[in-house]
C-alpha positions in Angstrom: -11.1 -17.5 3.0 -13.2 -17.1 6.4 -11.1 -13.6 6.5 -11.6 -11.7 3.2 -15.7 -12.9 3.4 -15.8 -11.6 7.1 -14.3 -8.2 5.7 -16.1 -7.9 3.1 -19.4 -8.8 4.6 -18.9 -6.3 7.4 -18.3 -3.0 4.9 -21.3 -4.1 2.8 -23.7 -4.6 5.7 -22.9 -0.8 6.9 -22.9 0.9 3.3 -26.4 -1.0 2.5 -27.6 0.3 5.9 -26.4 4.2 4.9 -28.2 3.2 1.2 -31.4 2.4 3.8 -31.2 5.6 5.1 -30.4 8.0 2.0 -33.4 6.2 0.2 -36.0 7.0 3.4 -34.6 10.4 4.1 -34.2 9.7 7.6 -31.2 12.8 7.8 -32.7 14.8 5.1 -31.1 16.6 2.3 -27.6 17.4 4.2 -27.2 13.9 6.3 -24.3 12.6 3.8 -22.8 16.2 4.4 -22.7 15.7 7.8 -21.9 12.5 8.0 -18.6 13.6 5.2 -17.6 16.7 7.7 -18.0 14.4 10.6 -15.4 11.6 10.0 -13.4 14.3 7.9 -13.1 17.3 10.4 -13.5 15.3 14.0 -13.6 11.5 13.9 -10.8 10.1 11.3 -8.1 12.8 13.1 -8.6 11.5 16.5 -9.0 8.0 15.0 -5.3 8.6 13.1 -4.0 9.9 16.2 -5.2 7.1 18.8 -4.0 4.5 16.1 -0.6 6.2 15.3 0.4 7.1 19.3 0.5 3.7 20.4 1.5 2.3 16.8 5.3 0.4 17.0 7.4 2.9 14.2 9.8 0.4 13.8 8.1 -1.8 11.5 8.0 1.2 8.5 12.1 0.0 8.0 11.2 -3.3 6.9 11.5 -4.5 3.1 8.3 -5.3 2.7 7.4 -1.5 3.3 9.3 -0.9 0.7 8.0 -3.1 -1.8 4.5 -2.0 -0.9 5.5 2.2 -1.2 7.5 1.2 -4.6 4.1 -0.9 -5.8 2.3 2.1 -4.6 4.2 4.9 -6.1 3.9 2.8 -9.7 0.1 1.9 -9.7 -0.3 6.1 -8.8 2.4 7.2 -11.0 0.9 5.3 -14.0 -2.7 7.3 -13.2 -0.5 10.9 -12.9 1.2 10.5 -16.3 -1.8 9.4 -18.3 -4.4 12.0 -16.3 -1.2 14.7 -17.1 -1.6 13.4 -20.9 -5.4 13.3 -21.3 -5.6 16.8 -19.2 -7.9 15.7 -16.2 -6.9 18.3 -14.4 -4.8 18.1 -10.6 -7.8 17.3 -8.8 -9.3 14.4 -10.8 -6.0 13.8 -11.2 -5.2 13.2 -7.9 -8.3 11.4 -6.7 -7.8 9.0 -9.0 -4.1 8.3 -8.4 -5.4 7.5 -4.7 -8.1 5.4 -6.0 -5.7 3.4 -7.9 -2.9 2.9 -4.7 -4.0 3.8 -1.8 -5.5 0.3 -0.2 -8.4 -0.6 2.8 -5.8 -1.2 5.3 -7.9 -0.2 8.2 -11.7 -1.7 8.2 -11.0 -4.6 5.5 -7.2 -4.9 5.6 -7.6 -5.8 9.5 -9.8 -8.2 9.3 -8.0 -9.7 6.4 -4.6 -9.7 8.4 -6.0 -11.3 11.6 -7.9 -14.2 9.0 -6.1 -14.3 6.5 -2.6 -14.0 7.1 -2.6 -14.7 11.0 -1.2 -11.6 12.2 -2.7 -8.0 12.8 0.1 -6.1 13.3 1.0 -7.3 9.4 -0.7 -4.2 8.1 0.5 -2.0 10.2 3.0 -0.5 8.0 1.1 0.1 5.1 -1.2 1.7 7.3 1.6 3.8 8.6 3.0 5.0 4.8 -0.4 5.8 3.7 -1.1 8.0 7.0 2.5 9.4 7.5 3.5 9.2 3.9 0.4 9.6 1.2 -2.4 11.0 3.4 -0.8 14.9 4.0 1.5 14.8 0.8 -2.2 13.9 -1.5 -4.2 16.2 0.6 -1.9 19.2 0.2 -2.5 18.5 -3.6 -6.1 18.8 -3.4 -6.0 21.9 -0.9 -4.0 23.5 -3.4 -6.1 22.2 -6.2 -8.9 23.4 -4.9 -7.4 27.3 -4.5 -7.5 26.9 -0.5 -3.7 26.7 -0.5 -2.8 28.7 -4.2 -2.5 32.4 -2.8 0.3 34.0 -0.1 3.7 33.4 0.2 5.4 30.1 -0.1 6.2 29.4 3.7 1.9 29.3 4.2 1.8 26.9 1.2 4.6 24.6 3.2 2.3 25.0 6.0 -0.6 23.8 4.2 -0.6 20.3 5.9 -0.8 21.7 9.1 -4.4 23.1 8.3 -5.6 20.0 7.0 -7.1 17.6 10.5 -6.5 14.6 8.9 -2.7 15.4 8.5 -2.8 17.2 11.5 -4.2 13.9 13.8 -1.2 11.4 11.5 1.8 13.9 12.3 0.5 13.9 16.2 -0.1 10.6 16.7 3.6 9.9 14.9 5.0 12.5 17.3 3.7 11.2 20.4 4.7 7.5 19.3 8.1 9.0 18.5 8.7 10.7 21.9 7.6 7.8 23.8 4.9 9.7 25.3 2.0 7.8 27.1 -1.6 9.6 26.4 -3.4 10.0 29.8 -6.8 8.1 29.7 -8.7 10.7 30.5 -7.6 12.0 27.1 -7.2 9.0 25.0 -10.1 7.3 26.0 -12.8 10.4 24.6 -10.5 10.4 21.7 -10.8 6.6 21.2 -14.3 7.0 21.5 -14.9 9.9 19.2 -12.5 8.0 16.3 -14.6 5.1 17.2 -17.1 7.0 14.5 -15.2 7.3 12.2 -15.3 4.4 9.5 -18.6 3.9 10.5 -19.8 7.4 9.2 -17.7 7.0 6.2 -19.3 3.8 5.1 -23.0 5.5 5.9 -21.9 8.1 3.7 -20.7 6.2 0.6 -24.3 3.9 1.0 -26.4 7.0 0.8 -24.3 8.2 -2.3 -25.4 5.5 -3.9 -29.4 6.5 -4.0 -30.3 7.4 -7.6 -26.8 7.1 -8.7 -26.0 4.9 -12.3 -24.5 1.9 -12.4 -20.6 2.4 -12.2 -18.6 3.0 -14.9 -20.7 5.2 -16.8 -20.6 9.0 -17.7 -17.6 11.6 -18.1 -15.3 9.8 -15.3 -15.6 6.1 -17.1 -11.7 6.6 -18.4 -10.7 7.2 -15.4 -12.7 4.3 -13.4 -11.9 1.8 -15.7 -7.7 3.1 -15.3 -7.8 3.3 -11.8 -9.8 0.0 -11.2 -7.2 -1.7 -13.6 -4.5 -0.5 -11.5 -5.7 -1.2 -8.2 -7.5 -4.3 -8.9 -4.3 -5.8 -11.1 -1.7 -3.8 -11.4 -0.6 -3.1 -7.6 -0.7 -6.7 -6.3 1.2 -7.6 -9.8 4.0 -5.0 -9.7 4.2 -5.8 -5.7 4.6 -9.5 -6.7 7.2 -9.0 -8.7 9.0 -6.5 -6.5 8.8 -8.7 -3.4 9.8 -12.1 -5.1 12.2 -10.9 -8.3 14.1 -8.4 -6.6 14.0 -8.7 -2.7 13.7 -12.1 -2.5 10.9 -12.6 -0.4 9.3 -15.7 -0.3 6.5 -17.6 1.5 4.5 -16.0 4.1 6.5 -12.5 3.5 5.2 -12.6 0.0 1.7 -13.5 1.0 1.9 -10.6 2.5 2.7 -7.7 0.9 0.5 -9.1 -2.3 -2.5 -9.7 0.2 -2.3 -5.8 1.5 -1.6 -4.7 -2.3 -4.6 -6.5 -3.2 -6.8 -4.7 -0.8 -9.9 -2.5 -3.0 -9.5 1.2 -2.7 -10.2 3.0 0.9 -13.3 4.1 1.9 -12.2 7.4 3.3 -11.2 8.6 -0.6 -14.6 9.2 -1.2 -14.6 11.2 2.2 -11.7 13.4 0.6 -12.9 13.7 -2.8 -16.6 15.0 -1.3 -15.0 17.3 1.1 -13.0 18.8 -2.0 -15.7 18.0 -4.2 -14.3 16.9 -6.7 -13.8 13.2 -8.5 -16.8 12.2 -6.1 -18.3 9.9 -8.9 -14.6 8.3 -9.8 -13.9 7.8 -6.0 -17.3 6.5 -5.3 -17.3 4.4 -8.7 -13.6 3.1 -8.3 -14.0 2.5 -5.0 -17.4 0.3 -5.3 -15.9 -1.6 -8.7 -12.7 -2.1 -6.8 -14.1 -3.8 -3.8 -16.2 -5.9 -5.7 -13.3 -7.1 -8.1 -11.0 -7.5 -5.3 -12.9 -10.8 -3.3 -12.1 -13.1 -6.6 -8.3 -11.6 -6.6 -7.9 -12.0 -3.3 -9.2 -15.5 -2.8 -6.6 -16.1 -6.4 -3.8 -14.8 -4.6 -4.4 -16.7 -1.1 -4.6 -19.6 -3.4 -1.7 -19.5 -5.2 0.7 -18.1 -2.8 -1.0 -19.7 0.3 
């Protein structure tokens, strides 16, 4: 259990250091702004892109890929068809459809891996379908959503992904990797440095959010928290579970595995996306808080019983 605690430990030391700094004011009124533009606009594209150039793309044909992009496609679709039912609207909609799939793989799911399951490389290829896959398809949604993308001819709304950095450092980083191409140090090495910043500013971000906020769970969004907490918390690690053992077979360490990753709380970086969009900030922030919290008892359950 050494890894989840170490994971775990590490994200809350950094958010209750950004909480530090919201309550004493130390970057004023616009400092989770900045921090928000920071990791969304510069640090998390060349953070993608570092990560995805020298990333291995043979491990997204496994089955265990699949079973996590079928468990992840079920805990979002069950979000969509309820939010399209209730009228939330595409934005909420779509922030909370994240919050309810779209796991830690990077600053908690790496830990985890190396801990936990033995093996780094292990999350590698959910990291790879949420980047490649989820990332640009969600955050053409929300450009759209948010009228950035809703006007000109259809050809510039194809495009939209190409005008969002985020997307922009995945797709390069996938090219490079593709093409075999080795990045000179003199450019990966700034870029390594500059992505370096990147979940750091996030968490600093989500801890000064939290100054004067309620508890979680309250207000307008509470449907929507309490859904996507359900799903992500339960539902994902219960439909991967029974994807991976019922119908692929896997068994043992392989099913550790994909359960483990589906079990991961809800990623920092959606509250990054849902304040740069503003919109869903209080479910992301919420759902991901709840989430994380919830997810140490299901993850130590799950190392237990599959362990």
């Amino acid at each position: 259990m050494q890894g989840v605690l170490t994971g775990f430990a590490v994200i809350a030391v950094v958010i209750g250091v950004g909480y530090l700094i919201g309550l004493r004011g130390y970057l004023g009124d616009q400092g989770r702004e900045v921090l928000t533009k920071l990791a969304f606009h510069v640090a998390s594209p060349a953070l993608l892109f570092t990560t995805l150039a020298r990333a291995d793309l043979s491990v997204i044909f496994s089955s265990r890929l699949l079973v996590t992009a079928l468990s992840t496609a079920a805990a979002a679709g069950v979000f969509v068809a309820v939010g399209v039912a209730r009228g939330w609207g595409l934005g909420r909609t779509t922030i909370g459809a994240l919050c309810s799939s779209y796991v830690n793989s990077g600053n908690l799911g790496i830990p985890i891996a190396v801990y936990v399951l033995g093996d780094a490389s292990l999350v590698a290829p959910v990291l790879l379908f949420q980047l490649v896959g989820v990332t640009p398809v969600a955050l053409t949604v929300l450009d759209l959503a948010s009228g950035n993308g809703e006007k000109g001819p259809l050809w510039r709304r194809l495009l939209t992904p190409l005008r969002n950095p985020i997307a922009v450092g995945s797709l390069a980083g996938v090219a490079v990797s593709a093409a075999g191409l080795k990045v000179p140090a003199p450019v990966m090495d700034p870029l390594t440095l500059i992505g370096g910043m990147s979940v750091p500013a996030v968490l600093l971000a989500f801890g000064i959010s939290l100054c004067g906020s309620t508890m979680p769970g309250r207000g307008p969004d509470r449907q929507l928290v309490l859904l996507s907490v359900a799903l992500k918390s339960v539902g994902q690690p219960a439909v991967a579970w029974a994807l991976a053992a019922g119908v692929f077979g896997l068994h043992g360490a392989q099913l550790l595995d994909v359960v483990v990753t589906s079990a991961l709380p809800a990623a920092q970086n959606l509250y990054t996306y849902a304040s740069t969009y503003g919109v869903g900030e209080r479910l992301a922030r919420d759902s991901i808080l709840v989430s994380t919290v919830l997810s140490v008892p299901v993850l130590v359950v799950v190392a237990a019983l599959l362990g």
